[in-house]
N, CA, C and O of each residue as an XYZ file, in Angstrom:
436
protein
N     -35.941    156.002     72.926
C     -35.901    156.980     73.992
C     -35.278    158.266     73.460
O     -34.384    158.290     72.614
N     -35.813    159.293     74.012
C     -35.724    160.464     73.447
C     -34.591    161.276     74.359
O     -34.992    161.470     75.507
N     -33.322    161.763     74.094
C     -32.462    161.929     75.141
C     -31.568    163.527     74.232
O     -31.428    163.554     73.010
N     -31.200    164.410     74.947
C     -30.142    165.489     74.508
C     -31.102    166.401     73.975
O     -30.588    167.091     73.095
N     -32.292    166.660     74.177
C     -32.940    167.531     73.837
C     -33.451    168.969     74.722
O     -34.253    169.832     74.365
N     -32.709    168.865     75.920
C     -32.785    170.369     76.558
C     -32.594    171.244     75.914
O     -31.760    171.273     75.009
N     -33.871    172.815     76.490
C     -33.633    173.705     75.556
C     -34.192    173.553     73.953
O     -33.895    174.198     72.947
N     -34.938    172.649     74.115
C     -35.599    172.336     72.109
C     -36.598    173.145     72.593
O     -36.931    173.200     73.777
N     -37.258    174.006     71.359
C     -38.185    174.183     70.979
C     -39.794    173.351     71.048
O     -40.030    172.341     70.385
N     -40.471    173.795     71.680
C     -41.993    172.606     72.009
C     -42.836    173.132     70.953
O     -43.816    172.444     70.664
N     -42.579    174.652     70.064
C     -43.600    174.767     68.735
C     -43.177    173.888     68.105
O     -42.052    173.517     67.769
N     -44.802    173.352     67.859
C     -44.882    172.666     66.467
C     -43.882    173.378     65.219
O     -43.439    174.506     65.433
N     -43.637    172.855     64.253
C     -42.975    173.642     63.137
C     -41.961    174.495     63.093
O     -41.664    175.187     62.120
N     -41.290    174.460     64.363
C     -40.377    175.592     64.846
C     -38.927    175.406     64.179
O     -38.384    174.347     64.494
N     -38.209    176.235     63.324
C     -36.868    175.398     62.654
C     -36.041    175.085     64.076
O     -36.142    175.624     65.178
N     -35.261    174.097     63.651
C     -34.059    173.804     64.551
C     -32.975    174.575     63.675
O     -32.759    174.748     62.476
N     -32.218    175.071     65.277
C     -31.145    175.834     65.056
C     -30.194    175.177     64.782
O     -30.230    174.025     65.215
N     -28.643    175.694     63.769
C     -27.808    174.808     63.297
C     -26.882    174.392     64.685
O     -25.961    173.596     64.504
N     -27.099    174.872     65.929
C     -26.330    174.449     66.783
C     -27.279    173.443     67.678
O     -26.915    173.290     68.844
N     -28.236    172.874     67.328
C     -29.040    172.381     67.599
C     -29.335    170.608     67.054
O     -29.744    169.549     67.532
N     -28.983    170.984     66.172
C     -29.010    170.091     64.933
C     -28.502    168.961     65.262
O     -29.456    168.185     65.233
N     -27.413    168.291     65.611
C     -26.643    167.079     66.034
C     -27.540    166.957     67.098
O     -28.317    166.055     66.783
N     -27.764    167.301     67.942
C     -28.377    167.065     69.518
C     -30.104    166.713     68.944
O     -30.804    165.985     69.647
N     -30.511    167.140     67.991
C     -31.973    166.509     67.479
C     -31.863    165.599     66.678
O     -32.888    164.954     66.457
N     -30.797    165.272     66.068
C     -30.874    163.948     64.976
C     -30.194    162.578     65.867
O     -30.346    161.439     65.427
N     -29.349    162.869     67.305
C     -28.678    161.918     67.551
C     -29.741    161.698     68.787
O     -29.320    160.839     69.561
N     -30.761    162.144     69.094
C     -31.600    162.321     70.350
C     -32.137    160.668     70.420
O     -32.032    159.898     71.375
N     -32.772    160.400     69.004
C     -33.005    158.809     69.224
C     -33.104    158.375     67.794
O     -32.520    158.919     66.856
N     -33.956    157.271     67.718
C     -34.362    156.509     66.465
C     -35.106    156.996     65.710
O     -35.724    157.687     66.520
N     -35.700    157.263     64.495
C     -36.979    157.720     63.784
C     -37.609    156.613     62.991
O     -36.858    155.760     62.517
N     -38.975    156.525     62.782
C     -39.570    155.850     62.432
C     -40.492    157.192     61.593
O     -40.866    158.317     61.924
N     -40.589    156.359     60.381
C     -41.193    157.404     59.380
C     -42.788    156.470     59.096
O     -42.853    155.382     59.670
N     -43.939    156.878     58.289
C     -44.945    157.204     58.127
C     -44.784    155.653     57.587
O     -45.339    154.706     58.143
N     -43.915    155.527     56.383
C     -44.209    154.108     55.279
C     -43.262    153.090     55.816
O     -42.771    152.231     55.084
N     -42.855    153.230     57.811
C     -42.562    152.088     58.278
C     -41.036    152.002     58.758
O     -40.429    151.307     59.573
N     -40.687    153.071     57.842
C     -39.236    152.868     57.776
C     -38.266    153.789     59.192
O     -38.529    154.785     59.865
N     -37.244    152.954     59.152
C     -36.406    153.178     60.201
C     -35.170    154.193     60.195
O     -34.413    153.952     59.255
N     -34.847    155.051     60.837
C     -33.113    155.933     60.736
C     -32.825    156.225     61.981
O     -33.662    156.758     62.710
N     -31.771    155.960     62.335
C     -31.002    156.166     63.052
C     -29.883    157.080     62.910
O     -29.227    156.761     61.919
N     -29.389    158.129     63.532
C     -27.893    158.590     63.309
C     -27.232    158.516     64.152
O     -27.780    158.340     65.241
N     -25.827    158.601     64.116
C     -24.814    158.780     64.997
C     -23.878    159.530     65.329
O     -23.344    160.093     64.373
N     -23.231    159.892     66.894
C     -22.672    161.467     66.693
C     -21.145    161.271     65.596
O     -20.351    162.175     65.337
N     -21.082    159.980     65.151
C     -19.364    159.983     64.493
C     -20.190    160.357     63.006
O     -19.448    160.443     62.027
N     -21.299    160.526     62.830
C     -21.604    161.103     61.356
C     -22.407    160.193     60.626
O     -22.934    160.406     59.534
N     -22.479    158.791     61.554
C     -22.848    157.553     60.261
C     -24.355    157.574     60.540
O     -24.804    157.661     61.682
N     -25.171    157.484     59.353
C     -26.235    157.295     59.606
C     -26.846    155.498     58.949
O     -26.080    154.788     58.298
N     -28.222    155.082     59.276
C     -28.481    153.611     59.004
C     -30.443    153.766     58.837
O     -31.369    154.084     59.584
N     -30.306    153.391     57.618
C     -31.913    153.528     57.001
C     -32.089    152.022     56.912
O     -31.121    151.344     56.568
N     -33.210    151.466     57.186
C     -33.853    150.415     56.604
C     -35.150    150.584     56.701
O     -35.827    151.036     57.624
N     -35.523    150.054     55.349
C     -37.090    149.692     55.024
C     -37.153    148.140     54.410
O     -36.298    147.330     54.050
N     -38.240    148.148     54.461
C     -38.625    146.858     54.072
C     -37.778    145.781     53.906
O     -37.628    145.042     52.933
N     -37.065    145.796     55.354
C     -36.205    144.726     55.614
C     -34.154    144.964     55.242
O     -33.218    144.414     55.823
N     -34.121    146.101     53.946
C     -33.403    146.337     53.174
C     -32.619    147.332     54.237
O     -33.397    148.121     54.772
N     -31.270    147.458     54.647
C     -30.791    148.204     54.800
C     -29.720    149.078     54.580
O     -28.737    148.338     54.535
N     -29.314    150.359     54.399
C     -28.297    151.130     54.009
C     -27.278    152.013     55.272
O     -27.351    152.039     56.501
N     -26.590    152.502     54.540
C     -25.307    153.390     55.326
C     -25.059    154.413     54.911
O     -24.399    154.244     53.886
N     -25.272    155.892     55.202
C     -24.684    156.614     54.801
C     -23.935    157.341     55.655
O     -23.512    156.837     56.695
N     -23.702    158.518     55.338
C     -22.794    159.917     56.611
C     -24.297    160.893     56.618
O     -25.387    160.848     56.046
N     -23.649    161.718     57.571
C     -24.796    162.819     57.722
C     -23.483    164.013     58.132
O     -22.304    163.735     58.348
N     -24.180    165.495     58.152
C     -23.178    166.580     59.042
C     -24.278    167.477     58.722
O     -25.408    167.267     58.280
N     -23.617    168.598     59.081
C     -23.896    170.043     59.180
C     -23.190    170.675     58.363
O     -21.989    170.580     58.615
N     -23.529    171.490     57.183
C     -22.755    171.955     56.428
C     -22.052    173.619     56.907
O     -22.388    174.040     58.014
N     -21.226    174.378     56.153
C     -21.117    175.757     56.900
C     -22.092    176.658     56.616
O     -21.786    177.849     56.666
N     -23.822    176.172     56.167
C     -24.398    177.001     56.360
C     -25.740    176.763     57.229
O     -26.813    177.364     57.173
N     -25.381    175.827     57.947
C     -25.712    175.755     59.124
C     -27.224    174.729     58.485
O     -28.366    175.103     58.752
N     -27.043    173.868     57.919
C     -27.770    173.150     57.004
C     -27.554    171.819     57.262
O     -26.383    171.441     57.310
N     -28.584    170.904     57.467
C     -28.209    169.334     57.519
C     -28.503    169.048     56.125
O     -29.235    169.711     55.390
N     -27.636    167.630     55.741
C     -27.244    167.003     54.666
C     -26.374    165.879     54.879
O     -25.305    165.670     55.452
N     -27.052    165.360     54.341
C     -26.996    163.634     54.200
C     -26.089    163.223     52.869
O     -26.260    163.900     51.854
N     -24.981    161.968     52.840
C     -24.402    161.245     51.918
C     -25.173    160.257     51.485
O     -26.017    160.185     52.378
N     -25.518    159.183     50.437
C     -25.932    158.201     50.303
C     -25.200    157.448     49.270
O     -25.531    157.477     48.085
N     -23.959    156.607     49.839
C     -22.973    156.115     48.640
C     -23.943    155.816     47.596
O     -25.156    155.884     47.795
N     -23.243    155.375     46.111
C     -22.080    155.725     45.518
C     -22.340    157.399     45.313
O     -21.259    157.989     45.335
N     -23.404    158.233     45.135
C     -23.545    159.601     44.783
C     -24.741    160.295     45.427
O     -24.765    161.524     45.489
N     -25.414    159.787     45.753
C     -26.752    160.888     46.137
C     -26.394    161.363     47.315
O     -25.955    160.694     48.251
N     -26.702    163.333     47.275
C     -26.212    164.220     48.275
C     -27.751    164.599     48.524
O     -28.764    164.226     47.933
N     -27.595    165.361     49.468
C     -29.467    165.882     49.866
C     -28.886    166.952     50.632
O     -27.657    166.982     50.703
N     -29.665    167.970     51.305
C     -29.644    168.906     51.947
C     -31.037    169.226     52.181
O     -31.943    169.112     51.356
N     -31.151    169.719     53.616
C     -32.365    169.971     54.274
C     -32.547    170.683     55.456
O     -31.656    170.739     56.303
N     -33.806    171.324     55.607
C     -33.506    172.142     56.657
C     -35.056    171.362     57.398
O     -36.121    170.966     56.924
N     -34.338    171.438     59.048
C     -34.988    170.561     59.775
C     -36.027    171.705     60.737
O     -35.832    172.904     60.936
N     -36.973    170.975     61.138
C     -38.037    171.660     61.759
C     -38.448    171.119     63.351
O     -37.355    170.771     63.798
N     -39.267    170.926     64.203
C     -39.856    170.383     65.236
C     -40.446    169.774     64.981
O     -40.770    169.885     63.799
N     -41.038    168.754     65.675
C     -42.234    168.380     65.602
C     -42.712    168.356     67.117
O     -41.997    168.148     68.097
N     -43.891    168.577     67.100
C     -43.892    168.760     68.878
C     -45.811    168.479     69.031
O     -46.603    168.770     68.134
N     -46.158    167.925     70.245
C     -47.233    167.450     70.346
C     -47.648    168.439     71.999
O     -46.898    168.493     72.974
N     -48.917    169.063     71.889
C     -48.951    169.633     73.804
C     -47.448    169.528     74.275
O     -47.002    168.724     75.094
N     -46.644    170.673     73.473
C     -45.309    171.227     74.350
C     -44.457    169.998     74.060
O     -43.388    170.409     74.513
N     -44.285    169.175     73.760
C     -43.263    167.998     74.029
C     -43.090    167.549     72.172
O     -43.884    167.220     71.291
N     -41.648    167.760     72.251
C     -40.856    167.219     71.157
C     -41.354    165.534     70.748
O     -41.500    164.643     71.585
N     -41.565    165.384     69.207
C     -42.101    164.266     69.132
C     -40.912    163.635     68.061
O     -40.579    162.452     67.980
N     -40.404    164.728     67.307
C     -39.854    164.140     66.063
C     -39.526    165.364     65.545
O     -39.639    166.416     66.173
N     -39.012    165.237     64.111
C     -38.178    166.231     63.096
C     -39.193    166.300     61.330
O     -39.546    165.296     60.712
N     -39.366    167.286     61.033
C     -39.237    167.292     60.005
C     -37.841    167.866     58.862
O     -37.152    168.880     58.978
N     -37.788    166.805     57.813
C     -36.789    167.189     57.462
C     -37.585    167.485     55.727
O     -38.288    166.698     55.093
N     -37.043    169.221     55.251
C     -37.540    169.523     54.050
C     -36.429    169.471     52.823
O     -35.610    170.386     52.903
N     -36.267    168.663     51.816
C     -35.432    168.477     50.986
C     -35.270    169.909     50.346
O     -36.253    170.346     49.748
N     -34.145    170.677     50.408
C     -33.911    172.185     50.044
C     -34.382    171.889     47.965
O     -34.836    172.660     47.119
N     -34.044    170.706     47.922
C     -33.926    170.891     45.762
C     -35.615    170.166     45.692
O     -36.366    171.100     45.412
N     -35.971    169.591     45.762
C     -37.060    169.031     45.492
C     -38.371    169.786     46.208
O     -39.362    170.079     45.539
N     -38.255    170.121     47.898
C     -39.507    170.067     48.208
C     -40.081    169.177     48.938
O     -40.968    169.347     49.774
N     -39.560    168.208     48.610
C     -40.163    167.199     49.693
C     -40.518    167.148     51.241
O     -40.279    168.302     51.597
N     -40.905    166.533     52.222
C     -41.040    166.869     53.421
C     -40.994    165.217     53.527
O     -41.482    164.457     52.690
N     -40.363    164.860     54.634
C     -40.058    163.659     55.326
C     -40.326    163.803     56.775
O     -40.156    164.992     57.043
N     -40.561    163.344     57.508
C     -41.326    163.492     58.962
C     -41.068    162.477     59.636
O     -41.814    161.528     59.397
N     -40.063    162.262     60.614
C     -39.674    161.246     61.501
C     -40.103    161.572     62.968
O     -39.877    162.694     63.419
N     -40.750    160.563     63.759
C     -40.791    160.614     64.767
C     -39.649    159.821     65.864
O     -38.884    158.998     65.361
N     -39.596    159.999     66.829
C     -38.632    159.563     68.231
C     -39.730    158.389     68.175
O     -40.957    158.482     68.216
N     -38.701    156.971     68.044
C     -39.473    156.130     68.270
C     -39.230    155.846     70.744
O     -39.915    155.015     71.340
């Protein structure tokens, strides 16, 4: 269930604002493309599982108004998050890895 999202953006592709940001990642669950599951939480902790396997990391907002993710023992990430939105209605997040490029795409399960 999709919840704390008053005031989002309904463009497709639209960035989320950094004051925005907690209220779109804690809104619900995501379910990504190859199955996999994330969840975050407003105390910071976030919870990935795929293929049965699951992890723990932190998440925040950095001071430049940037989401970024922990993944013990060392992997840091940073990303800037987008909309995803279907006929006006918020569906999910894209999140673009700032060093790589990548694009990850979670929907509100």
């Amino acid at each position: 269930m999709i919840s704390n999202l008053d005031g989002a953006s309904t463009e497709d592709g639209a960035p989320v604002p950094p004051e925005q940001i907690s209220a779109a990642v804690t809104a619900g669950d995501f379910v990504y493309s190859d199955g996999a599951t994330q969840s975050f939480d407003p105390d910071g902790t976030t919870r990935y599982v795929e293929g049965g396997r699951h992890t723990e990391g932190t998440w925040s907002v950095d001071e430049n108004g940037r989401f970024c993710s922990f993944w013990p023992p060392s992997f840091r990430a940073s990303y800037d998050l987008q909309w995803m939105a279907d006929a006006g209605r918020v569906i999910g997040l894209r999140f673009s890895d700032v060093r790589s490029g990548t694009i990850f795409e979670g929907r509100y399960r």
